[in-house]
C-alpha positions in Angstrom: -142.1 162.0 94.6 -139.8 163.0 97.2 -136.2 163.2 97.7 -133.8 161.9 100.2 -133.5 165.3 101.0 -137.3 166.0 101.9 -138.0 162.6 103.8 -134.3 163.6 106.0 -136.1 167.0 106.8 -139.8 165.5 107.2 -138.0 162.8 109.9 -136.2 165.6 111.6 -139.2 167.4 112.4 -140.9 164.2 113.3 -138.3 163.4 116.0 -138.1 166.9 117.0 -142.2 167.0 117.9 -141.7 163.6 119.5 -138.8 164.9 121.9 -140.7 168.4 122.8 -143.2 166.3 124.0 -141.7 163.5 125.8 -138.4 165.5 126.7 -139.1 166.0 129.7 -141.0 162.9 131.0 -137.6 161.2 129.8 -135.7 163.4 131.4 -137.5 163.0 135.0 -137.5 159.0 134.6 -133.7 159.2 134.2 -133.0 161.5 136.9 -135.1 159.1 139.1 -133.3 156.1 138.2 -130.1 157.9 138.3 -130.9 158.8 142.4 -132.2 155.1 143.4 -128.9 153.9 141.7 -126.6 156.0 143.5 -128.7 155.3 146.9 -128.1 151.5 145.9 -124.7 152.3 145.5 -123.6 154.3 148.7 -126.0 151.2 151.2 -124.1 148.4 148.9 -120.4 150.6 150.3 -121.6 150.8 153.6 -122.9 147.2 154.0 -126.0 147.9 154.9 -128.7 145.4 154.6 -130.3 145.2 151.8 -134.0 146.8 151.8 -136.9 144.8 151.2 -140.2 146.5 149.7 -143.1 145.2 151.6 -145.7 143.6 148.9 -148.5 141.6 148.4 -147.6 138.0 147.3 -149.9 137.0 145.1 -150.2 132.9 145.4 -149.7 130.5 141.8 -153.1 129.7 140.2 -154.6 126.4 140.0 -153.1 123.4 141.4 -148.8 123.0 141.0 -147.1 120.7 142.5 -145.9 117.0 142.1 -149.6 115.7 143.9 -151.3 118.5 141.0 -153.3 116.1 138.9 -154.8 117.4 135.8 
């Protein structure tokens, strides 16, 4: 069967396929968290208002509430 030796090797290459192909979608998430952060960063030392996202709010379902009966 194999060796410690063989199933280090056989992992290495595993990891090393892995990272060629998500490498660089990694790398582009980070980079894009790493910019909103320091953005964040500099308003927060400024005192600027904080900014708020427009959305859609999106309202409980079913009855809640202390009248809900169910």
């Amino acid at each position: 069967m194999f060796g410690l030796s063989e199933l280090a090797v056989i992992l290495v290459v595993v990891i090393v396929v892995l990272a060629v192909k998500k490498g660089p979608e990694l790398a582009r998430s980070a980079g894009k968290s790493a910019r909103i952060l320091k953005a964040e960063k500099r308003a927060a030392a400024e005192g600027d208002a904080p900014r708020v996202v427009p959305g859609e709010v999106v309202p409980p379902e079913g009855p809640t509430g202390p009248d809900a009966r169910g």
